[in-house]
SEFIZA-3560 file (N, C-alpha, C; in Angstrom, 3 decimals):
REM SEFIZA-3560
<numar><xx>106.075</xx><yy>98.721</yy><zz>110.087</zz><atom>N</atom></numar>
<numar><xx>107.007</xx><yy>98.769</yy><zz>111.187</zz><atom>CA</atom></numar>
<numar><xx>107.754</xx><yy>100.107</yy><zz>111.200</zz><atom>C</atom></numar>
<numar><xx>108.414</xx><yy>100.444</yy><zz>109.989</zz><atom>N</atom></numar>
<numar><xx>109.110</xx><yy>102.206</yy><zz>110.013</zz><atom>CA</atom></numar>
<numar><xx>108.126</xx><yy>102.897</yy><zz>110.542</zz><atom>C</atom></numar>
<numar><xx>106.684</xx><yy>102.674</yy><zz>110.191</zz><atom>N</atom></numar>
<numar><xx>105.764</xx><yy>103.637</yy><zz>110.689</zz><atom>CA</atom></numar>
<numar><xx>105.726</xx><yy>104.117</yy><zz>112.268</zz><atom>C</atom></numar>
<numar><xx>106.230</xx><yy>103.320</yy><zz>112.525</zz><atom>N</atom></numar>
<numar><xx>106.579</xx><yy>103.113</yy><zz>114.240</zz><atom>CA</atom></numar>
<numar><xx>107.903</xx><yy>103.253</yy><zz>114.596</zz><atom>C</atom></numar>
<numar><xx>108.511</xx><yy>103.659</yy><zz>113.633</zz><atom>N</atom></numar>
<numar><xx>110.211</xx><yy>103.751</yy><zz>114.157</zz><atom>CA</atom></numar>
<numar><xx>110.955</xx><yy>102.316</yy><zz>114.245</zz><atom>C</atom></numar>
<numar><xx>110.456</xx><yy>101.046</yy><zz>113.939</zz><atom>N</atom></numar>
<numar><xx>110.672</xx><yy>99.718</yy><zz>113.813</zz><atom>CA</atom></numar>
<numar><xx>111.464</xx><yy>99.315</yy><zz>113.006</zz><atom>C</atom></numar>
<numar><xx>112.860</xx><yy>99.179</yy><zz>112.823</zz><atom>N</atom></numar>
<numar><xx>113.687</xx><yy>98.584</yy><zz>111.946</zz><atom>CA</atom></numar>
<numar><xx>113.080</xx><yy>97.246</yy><zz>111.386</zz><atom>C</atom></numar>
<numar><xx>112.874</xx><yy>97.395</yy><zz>110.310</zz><atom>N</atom></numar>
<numar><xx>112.393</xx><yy>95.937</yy><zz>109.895</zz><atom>CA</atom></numar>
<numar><xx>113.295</xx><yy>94.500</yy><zz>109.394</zz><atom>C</atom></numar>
<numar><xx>113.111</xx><yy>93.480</yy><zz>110.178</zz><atom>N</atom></numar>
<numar><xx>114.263</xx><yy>92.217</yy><zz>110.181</zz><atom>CA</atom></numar>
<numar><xx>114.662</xx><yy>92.346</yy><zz>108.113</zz><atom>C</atom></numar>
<numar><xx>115.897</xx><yy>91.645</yy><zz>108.250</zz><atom>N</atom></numar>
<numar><xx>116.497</xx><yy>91.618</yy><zz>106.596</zz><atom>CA</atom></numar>
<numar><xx>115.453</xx><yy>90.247</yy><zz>106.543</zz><atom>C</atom></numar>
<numar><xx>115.218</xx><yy>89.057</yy><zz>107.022</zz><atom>N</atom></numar>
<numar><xx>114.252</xx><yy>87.812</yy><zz>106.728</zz><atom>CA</atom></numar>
<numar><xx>113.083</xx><yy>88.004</yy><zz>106.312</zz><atom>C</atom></numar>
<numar><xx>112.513</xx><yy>87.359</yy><zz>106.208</zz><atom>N</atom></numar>
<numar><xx>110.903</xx><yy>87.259</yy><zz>105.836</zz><atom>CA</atom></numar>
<numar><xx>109.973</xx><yy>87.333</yy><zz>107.051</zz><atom>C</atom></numar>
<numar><xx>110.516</xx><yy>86.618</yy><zz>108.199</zz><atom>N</atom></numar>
<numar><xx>109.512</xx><yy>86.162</yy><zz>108.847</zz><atom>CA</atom></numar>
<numar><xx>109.444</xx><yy>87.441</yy><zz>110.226</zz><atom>C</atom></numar>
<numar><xx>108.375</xx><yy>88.058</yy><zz>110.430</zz><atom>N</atom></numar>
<numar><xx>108.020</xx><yy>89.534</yy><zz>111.008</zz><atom>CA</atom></numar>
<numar><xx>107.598</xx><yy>88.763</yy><zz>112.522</zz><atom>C</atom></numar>
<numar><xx>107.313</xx><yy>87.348</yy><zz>112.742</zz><atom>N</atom></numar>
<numar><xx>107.048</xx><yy>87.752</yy><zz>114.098</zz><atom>CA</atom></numar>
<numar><xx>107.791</xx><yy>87.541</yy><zz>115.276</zz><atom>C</atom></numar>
<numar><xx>108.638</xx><yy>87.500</yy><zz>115.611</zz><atom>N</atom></numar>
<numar><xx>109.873</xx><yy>88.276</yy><zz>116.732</zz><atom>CA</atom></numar>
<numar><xx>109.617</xx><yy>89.615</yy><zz>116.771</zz><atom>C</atom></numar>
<numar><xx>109.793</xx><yy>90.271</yy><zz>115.578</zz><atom>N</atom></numar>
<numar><xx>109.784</xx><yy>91.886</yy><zz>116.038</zz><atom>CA</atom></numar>
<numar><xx>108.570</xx><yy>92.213</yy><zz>116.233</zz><atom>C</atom></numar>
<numar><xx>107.644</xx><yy>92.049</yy><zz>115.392</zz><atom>N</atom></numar>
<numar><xx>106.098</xx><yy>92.389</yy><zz>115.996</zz><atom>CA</atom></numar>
<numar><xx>106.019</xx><yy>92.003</yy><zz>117.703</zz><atom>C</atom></numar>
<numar><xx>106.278</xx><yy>90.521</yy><zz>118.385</zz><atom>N</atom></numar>
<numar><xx>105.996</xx><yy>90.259</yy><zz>119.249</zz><atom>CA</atom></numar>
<numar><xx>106.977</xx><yy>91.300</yy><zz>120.513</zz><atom>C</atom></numar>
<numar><xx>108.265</xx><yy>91.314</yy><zz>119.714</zz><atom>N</atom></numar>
<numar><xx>109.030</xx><yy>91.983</yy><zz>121.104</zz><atom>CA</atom></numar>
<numar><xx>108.818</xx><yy>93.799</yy><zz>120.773</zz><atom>C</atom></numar>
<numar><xx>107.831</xx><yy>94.330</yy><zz>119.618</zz><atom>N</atom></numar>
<numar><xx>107.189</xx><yy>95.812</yy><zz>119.739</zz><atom>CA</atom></numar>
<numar><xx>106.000</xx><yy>95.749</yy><zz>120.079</zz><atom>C</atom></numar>
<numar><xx>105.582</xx><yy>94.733</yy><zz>120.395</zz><atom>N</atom></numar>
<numar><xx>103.714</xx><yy>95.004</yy><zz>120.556</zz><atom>CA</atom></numar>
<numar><xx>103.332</xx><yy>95.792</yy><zz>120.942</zz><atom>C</atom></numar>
<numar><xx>104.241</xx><yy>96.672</yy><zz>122.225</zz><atom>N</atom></numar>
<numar><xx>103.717</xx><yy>97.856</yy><zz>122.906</zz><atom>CA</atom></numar>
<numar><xx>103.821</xx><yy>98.873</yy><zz>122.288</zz><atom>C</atom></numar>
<numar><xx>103.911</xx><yy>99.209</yy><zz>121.042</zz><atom>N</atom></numar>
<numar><xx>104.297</xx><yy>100.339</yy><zz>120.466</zz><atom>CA</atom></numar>
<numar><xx>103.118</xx><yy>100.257</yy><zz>119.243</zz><atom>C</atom></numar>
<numar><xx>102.204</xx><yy>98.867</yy><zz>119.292</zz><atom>N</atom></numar>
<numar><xx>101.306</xx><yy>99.665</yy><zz>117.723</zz><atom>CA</atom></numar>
<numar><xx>99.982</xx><yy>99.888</yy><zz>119.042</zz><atom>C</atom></numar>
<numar><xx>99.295</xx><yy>100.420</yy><zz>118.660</zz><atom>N</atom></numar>
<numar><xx>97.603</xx><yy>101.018</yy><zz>119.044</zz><atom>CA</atom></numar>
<numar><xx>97.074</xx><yy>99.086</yy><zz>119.436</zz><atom>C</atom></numar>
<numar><xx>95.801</xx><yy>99.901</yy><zz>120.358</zz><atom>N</atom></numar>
<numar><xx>95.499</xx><yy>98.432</yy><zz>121.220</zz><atom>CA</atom></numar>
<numar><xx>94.936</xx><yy>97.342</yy><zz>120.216</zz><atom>C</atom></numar>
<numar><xx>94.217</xx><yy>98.454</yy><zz>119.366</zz><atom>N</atom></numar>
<numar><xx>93.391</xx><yy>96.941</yy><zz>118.545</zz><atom>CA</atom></numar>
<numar><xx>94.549</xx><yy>95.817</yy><zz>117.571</zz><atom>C</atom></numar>
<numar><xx>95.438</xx><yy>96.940</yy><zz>117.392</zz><atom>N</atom></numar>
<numar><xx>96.342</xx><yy>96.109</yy><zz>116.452</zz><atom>CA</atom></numar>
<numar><xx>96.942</xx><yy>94.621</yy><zz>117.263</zz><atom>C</atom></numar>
<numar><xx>97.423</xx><yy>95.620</yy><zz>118.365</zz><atom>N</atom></numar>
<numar><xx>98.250</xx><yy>94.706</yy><zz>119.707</zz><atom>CA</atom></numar>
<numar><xx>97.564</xx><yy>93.138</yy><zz>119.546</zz><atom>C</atom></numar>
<numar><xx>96.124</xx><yy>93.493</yy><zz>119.550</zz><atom>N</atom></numar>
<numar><xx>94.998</xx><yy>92.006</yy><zz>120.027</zz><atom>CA</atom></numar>
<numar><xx>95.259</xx><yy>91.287</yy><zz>118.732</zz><atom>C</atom></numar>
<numar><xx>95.490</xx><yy>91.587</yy><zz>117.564</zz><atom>N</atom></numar>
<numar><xx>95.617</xx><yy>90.827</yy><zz>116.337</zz><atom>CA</atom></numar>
<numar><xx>97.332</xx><yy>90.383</yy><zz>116.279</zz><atom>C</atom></numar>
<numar><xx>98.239</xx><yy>90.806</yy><zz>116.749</zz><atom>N</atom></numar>
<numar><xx>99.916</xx><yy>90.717</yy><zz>116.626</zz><atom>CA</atom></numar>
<numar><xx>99.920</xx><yy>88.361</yy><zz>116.663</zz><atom>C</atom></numar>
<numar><xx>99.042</xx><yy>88.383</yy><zz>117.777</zz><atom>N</atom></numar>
<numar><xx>98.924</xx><yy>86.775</yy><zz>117.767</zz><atom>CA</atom></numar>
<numar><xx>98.774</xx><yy>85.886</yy><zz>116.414</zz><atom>C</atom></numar>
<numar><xx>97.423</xx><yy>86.991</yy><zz>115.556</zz><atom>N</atom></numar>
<numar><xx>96.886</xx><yy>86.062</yy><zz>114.580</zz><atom>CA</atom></numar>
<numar><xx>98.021</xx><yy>86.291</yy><zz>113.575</zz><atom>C</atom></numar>
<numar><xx>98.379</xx><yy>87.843</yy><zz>113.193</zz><atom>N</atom></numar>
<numar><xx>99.370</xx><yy>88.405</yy><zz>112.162</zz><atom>CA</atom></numar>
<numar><xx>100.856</xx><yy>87.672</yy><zz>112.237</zz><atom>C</atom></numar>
<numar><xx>101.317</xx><yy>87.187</yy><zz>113.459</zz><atom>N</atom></numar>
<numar><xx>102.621</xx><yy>85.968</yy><zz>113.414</zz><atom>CA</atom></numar>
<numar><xx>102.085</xx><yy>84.724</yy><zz>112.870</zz><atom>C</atom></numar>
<numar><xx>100.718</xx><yy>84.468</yy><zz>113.174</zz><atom>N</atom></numar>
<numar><xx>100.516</xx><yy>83.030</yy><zz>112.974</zz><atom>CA</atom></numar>
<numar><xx>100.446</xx><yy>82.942</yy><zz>111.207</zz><atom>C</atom></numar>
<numar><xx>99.749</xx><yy>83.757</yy><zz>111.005</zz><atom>N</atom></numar>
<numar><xx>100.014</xx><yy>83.858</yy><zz>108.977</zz><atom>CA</atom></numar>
<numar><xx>101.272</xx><yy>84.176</yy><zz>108.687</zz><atom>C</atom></numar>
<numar><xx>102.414</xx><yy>84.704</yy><zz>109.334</zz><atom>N</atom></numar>
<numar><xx>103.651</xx><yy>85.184</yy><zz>109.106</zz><atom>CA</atom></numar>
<numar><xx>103.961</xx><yy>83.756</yy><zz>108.650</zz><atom>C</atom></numar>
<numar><xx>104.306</xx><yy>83.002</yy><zz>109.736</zz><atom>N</atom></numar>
<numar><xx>105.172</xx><yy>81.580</yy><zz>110.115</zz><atom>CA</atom></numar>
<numar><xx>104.037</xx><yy>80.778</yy><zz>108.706</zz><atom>C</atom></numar>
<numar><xx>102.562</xx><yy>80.828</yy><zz>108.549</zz><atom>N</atom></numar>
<numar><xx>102.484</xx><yy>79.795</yy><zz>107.740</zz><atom>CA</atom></numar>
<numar><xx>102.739</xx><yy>80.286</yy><zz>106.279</zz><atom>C</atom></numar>
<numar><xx>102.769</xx><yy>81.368</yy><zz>105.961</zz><atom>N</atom></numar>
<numar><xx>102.926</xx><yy>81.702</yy><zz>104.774</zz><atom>CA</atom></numar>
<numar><xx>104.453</xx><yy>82.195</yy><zz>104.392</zz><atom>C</atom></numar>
<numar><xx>105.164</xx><yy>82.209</yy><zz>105.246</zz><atom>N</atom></numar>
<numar><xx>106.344</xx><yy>82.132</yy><zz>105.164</zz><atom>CA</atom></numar>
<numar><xx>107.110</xx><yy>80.709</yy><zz>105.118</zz><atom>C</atom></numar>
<numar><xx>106.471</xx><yy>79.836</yy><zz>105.589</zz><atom>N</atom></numar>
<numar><xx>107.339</xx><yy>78.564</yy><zz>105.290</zz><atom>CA</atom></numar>
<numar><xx>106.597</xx><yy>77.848</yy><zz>104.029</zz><atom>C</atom></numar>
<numar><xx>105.652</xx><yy>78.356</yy><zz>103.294</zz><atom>N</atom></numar>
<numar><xx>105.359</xx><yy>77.449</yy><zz>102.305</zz><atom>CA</atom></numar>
<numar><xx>105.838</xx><yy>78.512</yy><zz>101.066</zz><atom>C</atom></numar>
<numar><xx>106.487</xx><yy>79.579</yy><zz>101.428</zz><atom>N</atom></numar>
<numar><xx>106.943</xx><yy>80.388</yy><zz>100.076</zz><atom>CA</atom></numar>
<numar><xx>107.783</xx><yy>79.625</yy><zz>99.141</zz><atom>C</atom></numar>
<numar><xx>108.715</xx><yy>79.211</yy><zz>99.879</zz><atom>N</atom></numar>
<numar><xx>109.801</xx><yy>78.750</yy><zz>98.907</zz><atom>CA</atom></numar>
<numar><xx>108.889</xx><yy>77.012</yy><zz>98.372</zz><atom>C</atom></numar>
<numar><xx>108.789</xx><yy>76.446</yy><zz>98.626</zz><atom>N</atom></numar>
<numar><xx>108.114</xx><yy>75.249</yy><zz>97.887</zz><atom>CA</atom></numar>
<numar><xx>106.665</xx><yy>76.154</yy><zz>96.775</zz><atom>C</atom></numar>
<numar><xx>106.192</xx><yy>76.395</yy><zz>97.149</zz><atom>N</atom></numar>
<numar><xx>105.119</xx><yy>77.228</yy><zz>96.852</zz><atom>CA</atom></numar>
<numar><xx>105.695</xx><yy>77.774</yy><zz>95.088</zz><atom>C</atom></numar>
<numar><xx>107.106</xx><yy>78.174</yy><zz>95.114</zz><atom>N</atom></numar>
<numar><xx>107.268</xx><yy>78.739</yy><zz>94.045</zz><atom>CA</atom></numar>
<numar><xx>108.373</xx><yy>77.508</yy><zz>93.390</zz><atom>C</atom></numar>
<numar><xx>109.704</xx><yy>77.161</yy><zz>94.349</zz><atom>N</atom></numar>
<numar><xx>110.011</xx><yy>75.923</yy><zz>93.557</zz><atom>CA</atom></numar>
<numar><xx>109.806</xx><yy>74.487</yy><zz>93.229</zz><atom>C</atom></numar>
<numar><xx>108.715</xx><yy>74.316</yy><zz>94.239</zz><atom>N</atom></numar>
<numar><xx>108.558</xx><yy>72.820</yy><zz>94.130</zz><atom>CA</atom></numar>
<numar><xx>109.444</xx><yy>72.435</yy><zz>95.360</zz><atom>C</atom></numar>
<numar><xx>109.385</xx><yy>70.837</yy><zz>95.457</zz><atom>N</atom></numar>
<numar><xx>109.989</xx><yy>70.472</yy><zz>96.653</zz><atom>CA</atom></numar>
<numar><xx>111.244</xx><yy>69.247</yy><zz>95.900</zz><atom>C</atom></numar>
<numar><xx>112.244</xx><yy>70.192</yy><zz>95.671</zz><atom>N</atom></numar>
<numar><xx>113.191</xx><yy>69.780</yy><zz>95.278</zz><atom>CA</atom></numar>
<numar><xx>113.876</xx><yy>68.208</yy><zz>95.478</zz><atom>C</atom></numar>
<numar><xx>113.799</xx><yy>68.002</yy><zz>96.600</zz><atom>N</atom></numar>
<numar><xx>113.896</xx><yy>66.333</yy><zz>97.672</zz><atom>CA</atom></numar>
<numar><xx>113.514</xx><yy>65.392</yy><zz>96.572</zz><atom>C</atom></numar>
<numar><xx>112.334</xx><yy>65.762</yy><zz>96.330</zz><atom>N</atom></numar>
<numar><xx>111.378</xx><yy>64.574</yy><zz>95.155</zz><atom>CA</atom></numar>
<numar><xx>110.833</xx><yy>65.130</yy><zz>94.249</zz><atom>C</atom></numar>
<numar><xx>111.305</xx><yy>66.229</yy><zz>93.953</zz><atom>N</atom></numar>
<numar><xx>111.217</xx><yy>66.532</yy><zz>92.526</zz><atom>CA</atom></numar>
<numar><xx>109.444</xx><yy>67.202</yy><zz>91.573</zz><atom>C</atom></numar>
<numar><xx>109.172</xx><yy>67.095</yy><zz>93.412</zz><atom>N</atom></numar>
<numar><xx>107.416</xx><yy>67.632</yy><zz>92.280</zz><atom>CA</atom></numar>
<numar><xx>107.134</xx><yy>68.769</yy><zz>92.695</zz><atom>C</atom></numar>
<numar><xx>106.817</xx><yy>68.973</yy><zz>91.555</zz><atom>N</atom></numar>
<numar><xx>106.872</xx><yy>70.804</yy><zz>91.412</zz><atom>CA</atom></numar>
<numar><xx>105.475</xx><yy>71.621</yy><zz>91.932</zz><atom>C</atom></numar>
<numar><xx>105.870</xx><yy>73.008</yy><zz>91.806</zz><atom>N</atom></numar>
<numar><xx>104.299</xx><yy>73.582</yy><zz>93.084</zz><atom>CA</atom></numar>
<numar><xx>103.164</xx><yy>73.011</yy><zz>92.732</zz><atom>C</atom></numar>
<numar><xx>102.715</xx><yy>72.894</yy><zz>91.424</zz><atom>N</atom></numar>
<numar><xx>100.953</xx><yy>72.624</yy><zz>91.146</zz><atom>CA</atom></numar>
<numar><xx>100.676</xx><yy>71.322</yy><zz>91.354</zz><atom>C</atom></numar>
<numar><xx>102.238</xx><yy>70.750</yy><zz>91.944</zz><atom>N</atom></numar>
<numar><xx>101.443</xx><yy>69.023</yy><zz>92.129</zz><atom>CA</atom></numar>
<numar><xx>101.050</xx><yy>69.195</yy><zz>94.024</zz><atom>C</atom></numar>
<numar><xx>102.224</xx><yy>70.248</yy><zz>94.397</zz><atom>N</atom></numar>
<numar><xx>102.158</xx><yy>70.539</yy><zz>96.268</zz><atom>CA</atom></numar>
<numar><xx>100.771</xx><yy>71.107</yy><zz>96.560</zz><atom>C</atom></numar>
<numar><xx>100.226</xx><yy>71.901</yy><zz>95.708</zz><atom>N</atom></numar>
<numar><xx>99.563</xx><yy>72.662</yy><zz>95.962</zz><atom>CA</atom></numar>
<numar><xx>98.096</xx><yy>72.518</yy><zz>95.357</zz><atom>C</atom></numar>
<numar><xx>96.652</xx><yy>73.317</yy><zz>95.715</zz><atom>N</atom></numar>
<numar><xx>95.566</xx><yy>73.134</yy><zz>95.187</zz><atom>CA</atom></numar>
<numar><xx>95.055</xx><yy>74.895</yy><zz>95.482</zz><atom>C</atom></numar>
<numar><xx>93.783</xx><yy>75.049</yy><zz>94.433</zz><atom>N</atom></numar>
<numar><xx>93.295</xx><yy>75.971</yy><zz>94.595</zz><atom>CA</atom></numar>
<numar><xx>92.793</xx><yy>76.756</yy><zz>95.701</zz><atom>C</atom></numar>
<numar><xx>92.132</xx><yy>75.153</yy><zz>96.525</zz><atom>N</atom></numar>
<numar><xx>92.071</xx><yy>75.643</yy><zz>97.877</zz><atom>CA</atom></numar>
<numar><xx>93.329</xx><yy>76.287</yy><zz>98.977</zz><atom>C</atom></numar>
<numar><xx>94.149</xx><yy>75.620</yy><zz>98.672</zz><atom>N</atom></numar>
<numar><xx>95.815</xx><yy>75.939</yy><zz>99.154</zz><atom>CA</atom></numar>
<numar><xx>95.467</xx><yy>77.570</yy><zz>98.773</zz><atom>C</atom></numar>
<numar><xx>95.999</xx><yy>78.005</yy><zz>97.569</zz><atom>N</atom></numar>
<numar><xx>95.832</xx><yy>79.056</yy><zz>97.187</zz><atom>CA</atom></numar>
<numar><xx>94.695</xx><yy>79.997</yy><zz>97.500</zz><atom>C</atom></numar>
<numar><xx>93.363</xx><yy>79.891</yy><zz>97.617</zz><atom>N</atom></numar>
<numar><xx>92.305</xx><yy>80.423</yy><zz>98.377</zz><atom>CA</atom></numar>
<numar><xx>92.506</xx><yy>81.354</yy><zz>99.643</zz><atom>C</atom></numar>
<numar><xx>93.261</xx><yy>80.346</yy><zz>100.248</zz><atom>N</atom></numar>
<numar><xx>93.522</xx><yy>80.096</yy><zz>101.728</zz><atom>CA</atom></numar>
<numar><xx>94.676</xx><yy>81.454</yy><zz>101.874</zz><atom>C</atom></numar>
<numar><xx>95.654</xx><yy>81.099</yy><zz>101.288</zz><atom>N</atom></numar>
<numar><xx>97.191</xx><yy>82.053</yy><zz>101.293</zz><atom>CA</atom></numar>
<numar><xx>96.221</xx><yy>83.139</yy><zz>101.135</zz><atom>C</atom></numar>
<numar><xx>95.298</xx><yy>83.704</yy><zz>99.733</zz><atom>N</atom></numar>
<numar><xx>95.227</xx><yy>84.616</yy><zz>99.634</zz><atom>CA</atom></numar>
<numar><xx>94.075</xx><yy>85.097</yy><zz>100.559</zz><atom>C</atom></numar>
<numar><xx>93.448</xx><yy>84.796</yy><zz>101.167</zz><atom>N</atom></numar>
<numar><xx>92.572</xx><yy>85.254</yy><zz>102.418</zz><atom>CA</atom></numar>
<numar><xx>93.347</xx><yy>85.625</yy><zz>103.347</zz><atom>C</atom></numar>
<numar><xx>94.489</xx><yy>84.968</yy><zz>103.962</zz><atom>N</atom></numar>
<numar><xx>95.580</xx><yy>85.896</yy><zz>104.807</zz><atom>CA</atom></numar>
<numar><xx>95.890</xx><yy>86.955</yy><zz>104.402</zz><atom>C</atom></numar>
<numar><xx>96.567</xx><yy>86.861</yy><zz>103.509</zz><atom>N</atom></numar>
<numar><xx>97.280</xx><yy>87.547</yy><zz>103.216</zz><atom>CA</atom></numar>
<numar><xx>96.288</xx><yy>88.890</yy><zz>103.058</zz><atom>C</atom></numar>
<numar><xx>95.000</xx><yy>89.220</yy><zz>102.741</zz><atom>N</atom></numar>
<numar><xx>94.169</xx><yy>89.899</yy><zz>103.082</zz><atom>CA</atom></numar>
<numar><xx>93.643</xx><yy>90.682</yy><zz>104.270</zz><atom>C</atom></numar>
<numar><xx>93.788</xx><yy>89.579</yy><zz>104.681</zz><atom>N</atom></numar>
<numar><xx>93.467</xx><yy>89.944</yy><zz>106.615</zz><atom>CA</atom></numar>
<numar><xx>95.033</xx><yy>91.043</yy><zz>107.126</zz><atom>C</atom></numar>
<numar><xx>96.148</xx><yy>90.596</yy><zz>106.771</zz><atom>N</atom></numar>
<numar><xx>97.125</xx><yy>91.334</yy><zz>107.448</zz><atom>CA</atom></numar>
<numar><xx>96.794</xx><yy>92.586</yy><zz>106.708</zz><atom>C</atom></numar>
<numar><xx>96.882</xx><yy>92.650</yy><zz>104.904</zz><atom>N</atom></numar>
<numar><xx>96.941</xx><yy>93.642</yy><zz>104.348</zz><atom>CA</atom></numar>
<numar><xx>95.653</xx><yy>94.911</yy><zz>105.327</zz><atom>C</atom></numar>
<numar><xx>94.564</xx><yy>94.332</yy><zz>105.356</zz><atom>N</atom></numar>
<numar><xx>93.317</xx><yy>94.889</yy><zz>105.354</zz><atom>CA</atom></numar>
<numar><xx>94.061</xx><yy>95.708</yy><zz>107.364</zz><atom>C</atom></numar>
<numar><xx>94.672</xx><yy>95.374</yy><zz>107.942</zz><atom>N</atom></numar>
<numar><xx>95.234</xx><yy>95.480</yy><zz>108.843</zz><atom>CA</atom></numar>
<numar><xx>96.125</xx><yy>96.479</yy><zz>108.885</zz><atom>C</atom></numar>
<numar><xx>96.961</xx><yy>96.589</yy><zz>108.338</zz><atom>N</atom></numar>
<numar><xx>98.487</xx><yy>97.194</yy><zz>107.678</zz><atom>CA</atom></numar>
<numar><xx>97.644</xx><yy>98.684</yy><zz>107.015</zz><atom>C</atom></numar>
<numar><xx>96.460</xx><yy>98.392</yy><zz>106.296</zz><atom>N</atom></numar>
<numar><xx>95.786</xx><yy>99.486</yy><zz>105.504</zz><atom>CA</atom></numar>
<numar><xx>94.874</xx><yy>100.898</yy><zz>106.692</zz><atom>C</atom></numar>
<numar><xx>94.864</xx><yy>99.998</yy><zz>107.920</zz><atom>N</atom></numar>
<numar><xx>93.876</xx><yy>100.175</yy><zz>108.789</zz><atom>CA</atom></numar>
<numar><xx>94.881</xx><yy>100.968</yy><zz>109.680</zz><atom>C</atom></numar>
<numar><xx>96.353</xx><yy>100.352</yy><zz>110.087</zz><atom>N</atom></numar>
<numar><xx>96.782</xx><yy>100.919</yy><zz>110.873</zz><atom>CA</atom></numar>
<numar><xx>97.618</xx><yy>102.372</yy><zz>110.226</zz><atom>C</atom></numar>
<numar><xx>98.019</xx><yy>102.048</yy><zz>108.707</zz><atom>N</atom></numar>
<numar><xx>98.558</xx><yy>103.367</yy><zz>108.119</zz><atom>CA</atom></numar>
<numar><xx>97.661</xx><yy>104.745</yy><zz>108.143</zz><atom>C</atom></numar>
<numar><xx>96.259</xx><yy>104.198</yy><zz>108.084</zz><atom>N</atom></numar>
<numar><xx>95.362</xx><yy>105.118</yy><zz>107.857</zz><atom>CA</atom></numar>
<numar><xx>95.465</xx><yy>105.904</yy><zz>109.253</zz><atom>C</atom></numar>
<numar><xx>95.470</xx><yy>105.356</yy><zz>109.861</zz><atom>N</atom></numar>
<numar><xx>95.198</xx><yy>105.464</yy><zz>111.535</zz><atom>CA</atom></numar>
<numar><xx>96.486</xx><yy>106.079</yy><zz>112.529</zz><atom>C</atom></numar>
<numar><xx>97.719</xx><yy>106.039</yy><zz>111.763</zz><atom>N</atom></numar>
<numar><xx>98.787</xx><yy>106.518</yy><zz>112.677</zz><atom>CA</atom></numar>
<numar><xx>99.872</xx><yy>107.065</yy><zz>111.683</zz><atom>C</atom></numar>
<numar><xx>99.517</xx><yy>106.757</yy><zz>110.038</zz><atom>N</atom></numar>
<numar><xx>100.438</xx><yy>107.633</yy><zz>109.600</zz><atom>CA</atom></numar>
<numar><xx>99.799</xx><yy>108.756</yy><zz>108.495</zz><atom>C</atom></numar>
<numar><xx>98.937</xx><yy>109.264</yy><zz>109.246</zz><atom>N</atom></numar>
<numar><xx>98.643</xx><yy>110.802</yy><zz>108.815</zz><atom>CA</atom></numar>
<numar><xx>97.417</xx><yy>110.876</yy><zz>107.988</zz><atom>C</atom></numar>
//
């Protein structure tokens, strides 16, 4: 987002500002801003259980969670990176 002059939110969750700058990254990025909120919002709301457990009832991440769970996070989290790597290359020098 600085790469673009984009103040980046103090929260976790990036898609408001992605959605209200879209016009400001390059077109191909623009067409992905849909998918890159949608991993925002899911991998942002399972952070905090993810690391403490779900406090309510007391069971902790490896009972919330499975490898596949984990699989999954880290294939996003790939896709944005592989994205983020694509657009630095591409607009910051």
């Amino acid at each position: 987002m600085r790469l673009l002059a984009i103040e980046p939110p103090k929260w976790r969750d990036v898609r408001p500002v992605l959605k209200r700058h879209r016009d400001l990254f390059p077109e191909w990025f623009r067409d992905k801003i849909d998918k890159v909120a949608s991993i925002s919002r899911k991998l942002g709301r399972e952070r905090e259980p993810s690391m403490y457990g779900d406090e309510e009832t007391g069971t902790p991440p490896d009972q919330l969670y499975s490898l596949l769970d984990a699989e999954e996070a880290l294939e996003h989290a790939r896709k944005v990176l592989d994205l983020c790597v694509r657009l630095l290359a591409e607009c910051g020098g």
